[in-house]
C-alpha positions in Angstrom: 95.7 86.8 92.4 94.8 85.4 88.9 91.9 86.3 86.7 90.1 83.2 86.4 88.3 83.6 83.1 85.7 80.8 82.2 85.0 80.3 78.5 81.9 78.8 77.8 79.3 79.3 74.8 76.0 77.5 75.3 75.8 75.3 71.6 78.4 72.7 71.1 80.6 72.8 68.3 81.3 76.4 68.3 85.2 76.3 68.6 85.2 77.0 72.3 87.7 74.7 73.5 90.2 75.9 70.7 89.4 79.4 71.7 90.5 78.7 75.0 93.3 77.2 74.0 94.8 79.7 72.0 93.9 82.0 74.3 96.0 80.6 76.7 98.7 80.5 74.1 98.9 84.0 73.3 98.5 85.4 76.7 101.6 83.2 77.7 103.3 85.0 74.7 102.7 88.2 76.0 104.4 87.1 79.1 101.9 86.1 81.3 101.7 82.7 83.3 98.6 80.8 82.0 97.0 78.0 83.3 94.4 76.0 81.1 91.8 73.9 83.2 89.8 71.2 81.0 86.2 71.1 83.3 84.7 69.0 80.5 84.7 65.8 82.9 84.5 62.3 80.3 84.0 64.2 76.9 87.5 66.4 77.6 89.8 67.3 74.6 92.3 70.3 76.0 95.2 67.8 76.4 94.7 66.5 72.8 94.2 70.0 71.2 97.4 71.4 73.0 99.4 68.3 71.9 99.9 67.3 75.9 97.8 64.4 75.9 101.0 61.7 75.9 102.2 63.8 78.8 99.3 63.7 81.0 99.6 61.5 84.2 97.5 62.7 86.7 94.3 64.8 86.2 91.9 66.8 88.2 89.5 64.3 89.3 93.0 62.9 91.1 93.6 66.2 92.9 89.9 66.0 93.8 90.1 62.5 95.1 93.3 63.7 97.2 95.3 60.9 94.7 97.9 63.7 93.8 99.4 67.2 94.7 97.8 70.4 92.0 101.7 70.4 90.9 102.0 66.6 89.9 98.8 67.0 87.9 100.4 70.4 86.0 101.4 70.1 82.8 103.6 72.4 81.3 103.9 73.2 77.7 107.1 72.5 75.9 107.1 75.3 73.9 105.6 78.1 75.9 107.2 77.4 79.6 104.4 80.0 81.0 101.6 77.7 80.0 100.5 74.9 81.7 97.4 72.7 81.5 95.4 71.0 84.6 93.8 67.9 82.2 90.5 66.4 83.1 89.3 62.5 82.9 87.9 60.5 80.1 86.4 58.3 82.6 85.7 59.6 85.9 82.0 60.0 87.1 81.4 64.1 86.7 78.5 64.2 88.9 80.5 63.7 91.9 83.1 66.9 91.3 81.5 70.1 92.0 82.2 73.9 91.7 83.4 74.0 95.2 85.8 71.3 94.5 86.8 72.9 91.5 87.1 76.5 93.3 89.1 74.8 95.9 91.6 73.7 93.5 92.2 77.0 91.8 92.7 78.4 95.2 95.7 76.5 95.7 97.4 77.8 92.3 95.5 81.2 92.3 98.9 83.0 93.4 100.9 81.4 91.2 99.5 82.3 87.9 98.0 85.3 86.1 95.7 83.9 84.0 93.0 81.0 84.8 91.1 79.7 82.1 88.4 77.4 82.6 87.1 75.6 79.6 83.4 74.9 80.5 81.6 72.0 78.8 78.7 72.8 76.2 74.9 72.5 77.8 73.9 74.7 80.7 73.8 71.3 83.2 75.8 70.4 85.9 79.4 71.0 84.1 78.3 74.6 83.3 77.8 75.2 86.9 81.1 73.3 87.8 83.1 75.6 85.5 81.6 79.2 85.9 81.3 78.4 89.8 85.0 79.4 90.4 85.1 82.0 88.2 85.7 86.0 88.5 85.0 86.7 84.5 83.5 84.8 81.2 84.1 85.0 77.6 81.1 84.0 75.6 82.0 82.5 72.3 79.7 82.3 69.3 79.6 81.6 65.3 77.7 83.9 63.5 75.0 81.4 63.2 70.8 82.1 65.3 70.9 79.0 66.6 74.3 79.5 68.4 73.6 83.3 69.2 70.4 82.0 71.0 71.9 79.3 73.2 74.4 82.0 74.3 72.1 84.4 75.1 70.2 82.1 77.4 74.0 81.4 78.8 74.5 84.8 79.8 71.3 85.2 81.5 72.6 82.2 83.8 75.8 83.8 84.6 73.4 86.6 86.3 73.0 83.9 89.2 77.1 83.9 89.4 79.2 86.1 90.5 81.0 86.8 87.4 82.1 90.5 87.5 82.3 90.7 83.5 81.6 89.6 80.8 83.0 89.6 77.1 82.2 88.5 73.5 83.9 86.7 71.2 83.0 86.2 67.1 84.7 83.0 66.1 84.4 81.5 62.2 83.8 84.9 60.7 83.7 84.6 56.8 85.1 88.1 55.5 84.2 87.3 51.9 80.3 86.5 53.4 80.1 89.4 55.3 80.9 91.6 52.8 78.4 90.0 50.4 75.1 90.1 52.8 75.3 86.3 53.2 76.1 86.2 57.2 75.2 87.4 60.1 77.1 90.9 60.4 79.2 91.9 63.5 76.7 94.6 64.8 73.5 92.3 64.8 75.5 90.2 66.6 76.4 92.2 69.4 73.4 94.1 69.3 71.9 90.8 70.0 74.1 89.4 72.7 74.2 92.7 74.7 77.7 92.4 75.8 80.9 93.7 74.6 82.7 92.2 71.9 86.0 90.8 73.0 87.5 89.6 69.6 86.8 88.1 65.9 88.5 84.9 65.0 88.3 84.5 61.2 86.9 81.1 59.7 90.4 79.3 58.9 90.3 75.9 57.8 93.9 75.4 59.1 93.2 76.0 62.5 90.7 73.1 62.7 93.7 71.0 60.9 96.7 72.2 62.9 94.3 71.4 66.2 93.3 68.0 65.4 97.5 67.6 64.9 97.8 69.2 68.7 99.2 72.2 67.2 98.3 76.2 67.5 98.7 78.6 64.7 101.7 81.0 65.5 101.3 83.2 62.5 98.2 84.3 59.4 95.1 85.4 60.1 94.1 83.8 63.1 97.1 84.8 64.7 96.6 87.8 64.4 93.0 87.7 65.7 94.4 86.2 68.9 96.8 88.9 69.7 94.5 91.4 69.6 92.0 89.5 71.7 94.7 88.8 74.1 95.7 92.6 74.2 92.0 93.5 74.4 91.5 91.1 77.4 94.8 92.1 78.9 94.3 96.2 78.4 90.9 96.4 78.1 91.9 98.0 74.6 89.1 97.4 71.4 91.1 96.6 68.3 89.0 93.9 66.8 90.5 91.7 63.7 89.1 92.8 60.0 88.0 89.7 58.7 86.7 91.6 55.3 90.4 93.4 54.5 91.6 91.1 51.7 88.1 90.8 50.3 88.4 94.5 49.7 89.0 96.4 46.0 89.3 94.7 42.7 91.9 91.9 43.9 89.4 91.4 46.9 85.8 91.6 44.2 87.9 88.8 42.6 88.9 86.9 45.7 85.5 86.6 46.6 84.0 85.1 43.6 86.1 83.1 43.1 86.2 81.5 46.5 82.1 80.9 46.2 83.2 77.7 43.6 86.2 76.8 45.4 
């Protein structure tokens, strides 16, 4: 049987969907078969951020509506043959798929994969209960921002009502050089704060947000490296967390810093 992981956050705009997406990346590079489900019913982006969106025929709400077979709605990934993504609809009515219809769907392909990942919309409204419904386990993603630490809390006192075994955290647009100089939120308040335990840190990298919008993943740098250990972590249950404050170290680091605050 799969995990079937649901990623969700709370806040919008948080970087959820790419975390999913390169989740699913790097677990498929570790040898695992990954599927990617997109939840986000009318406002859904997965295809687009993977780069599958010219390849998408059929969608979930078409499994749903008995339109199509789970396989004819798959889409496999070109570059990582373990990967696959079950898209959603830019224009079907969300209100009348549910987290049974949903769950019955991943029961079809739970044997056939080892990794489920369910990309939960933002809000804590109907699509949150759609996406965590089927779930066994959720990844909370955050910035290190209140206002998104907040909403996130409140998400994982909802996931109390599910039956979501466990539950992990992950950091995502972590500054190093603003860590190191008191000007963000530090990793300890934040898990203090959340209560759960941290998963990964995903460094603030502006070319992830480019190579995304392109329908690209980042395959080597920082992030990179960030998702491998977050993979591992999820995989293992090992706790090597990325250093997002390394090159901001020492003299070359002191210099790094400064000079990035009029850059």
């Amino acid at each position: 049987m799969a995990r079937k992981i649901v990623v969700t956050s709370g806040k919008g705009g948080v970087g959820k969907t790419t975390v999913c997406a390169n989740l699913g990346v790097y677990l498929s590079r570790l040898g695992f078969r990954v599927v990617l489900l997109d939840v986000d019913i009318g406002l859904n982006n997965l295809d687009v951020i993977m780069g599958l969106e010219r390849q998408v025929i059929f969608d979930i709400t078409d499994v749903v509506a008995g339109k199509c077979r789970v396989r004819q709605a798959l889409v496999q990934d070109p570059t990582y043959p373990s990967l696959y993504l079950l898209p959603s609809s830019h224009t079907y009515a969300s209100s009348k798929i549910t987290g049974e219809h949903i769950k019955n769907v991943i029961d079809i392909i739970d044997h056939s994969f080892d990794y489920i990942l369910i990309d939960c919309p933002a809000g804590v409204e109907a699509g949150f209960n759609r996406a965590v419904f089927p779930a066994n386990e959720a990844l909370i993603v955050v910035t290190p921002h209140l206002s998104s630490i907040r909403d996130a809390d409140k998400v994982v006192g909802l996931l109390s009502e599910y039956d979501i075994e466990s539950k992990g955290l992950v950091i995502n647009r972590m500054r190093g050089d603003l860590l190191l100089s008191g000007e963000m939120m530090n990793i300890e308040s934040i898990v203090k704060a959340m209560a759960i335990p941290l998963l990964g840190v995903i460094p603030d990298d502006d070319s992830v947000g480019k190579m995304s919008s392109d329908g690209r993943i980042m395959t080597d740098g920082e992030s990179a490296r960030a998702f491998t250990l977050l993979s591992e972590n999820i995989h293992n249950g090992s706790k090597k967390i990325y250093d997002c404050t390394y090159k901001y170290r020492g003299l070359m680091g002191y210099l790094k810093r400064n000079i990035k605050k009029y850059v």
